[in-house]
C-alpha positions, -999 to +999 in steps of 0.1 A: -009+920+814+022+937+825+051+944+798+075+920+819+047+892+809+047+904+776+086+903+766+084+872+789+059+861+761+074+876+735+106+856+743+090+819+741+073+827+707+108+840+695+124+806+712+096+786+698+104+800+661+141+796+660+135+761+676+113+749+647+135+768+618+162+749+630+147+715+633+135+721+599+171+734+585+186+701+599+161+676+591+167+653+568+151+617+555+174+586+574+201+575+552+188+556+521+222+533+520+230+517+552+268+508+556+269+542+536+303+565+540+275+598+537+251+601+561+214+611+556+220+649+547+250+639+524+232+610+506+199+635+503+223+662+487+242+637+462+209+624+451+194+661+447+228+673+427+228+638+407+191+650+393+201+682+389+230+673+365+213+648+350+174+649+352+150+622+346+140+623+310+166+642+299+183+641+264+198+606+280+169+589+295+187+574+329+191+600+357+216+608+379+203+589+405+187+558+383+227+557+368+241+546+404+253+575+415+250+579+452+268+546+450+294+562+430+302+585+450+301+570+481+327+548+468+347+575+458+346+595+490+358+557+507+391+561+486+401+591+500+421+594+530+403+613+560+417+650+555+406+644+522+374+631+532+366+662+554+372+685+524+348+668+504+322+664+529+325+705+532+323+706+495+286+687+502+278+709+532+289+741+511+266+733+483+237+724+506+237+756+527+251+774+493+211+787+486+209+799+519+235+830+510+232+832+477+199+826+464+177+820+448+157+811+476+168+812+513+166+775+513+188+745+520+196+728+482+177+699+488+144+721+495+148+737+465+124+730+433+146+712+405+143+745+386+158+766+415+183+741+418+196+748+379+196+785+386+220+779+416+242+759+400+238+782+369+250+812+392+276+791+409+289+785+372+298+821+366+301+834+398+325+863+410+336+845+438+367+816+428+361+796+454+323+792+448+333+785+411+357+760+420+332+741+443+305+739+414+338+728+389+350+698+417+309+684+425+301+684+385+334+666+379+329+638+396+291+635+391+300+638+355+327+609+362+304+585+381+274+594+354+299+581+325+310+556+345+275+538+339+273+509+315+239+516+302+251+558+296+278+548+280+262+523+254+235+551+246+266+574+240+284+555+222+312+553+245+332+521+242+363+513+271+399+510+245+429+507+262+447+515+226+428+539+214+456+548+189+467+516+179+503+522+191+501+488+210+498+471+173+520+495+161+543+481+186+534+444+182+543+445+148+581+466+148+605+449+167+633+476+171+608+495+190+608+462+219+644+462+218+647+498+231 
């Protein structure tokens, strides 16, 4: 063989690899939710983060995905206005491709093994770097939202919805000068 075959070679098995690393980077299961605002990827990584949080058989026994919220948050990202929508469909792609830089395996998030997942959210926690800190702060807040937005979570916390939680609507009910003003 000459060494012009060989590189020749050399090149398709290089081309072949990169080809097949980045059909499996972007490959993804077809969207779970039709008429969904997330596509495939997005509903893959909501349901991936919502286990994460809050895992099957945890201390409350509904999951993150068994509590509704994929539908949560698709609803929320409908709310938003489209500049605001790209932001937070960068917040998902950030957090999928997040393992890739930093660990703890070179993977996409939804690869990951639920207890890798932890440790990258754990780092992203206390990281060095704001923005990654802030990215972890804004995904857990609404998860945490559209988790405590579930009936059955809230009745096995104890949570009940009060509008008056004070009483200063009774309070109010019952001293008229404070109507007059």
């Amino acid at each position: 063989m000459s060494p012009a075959q060989i590189v020749a070679i050399a090149g398709v098995v290089a081309l072949a690899v990169m080809i097949v690393a980045t059909a499996r980077l972007f490959r993804y299961p077809p969207p779970a939710a039709a008429n969904s605002n997330l596509n495939g990827r997005e509903q893959a990584l909501v349901s991936a983060v919502a286990d994460a949080f809050f895992p099957p058989n945890g201390p409350i026994p509904l999951s993150g995905c068994e509590a509704g919220l994929l539908e949560y948050f698709d609803k929320y990202l409908a709310r938003f206005s489209r500049p605001q929508r790209l932001l937070v469909r960068l917040l998902l792609a950030f957090t999928e491709l997040g393992p890739l830089l930093f660990g703890p395996r070179r993977s996409r998030f939804t690869q990951l093994s639920h207890g890798e997942q932890l440790r990258f959210l754990d780092t992203a926690f206390i990281s060095r770097i704001y923005f990654r800190r802030v990215a972890f702060i804004s995904l857990r807040a609404v998860m945490t939202m559209g988790y405590l937005a579930n009936d059955e979570v809230a009745k096995h916390m104890g949570m009940a919805a009060d509008a008056d939680p004070f009483g200063l609507g009774a309070q109010r009910d019952r001293n008229p000068r404070q109507q007059a003003s």
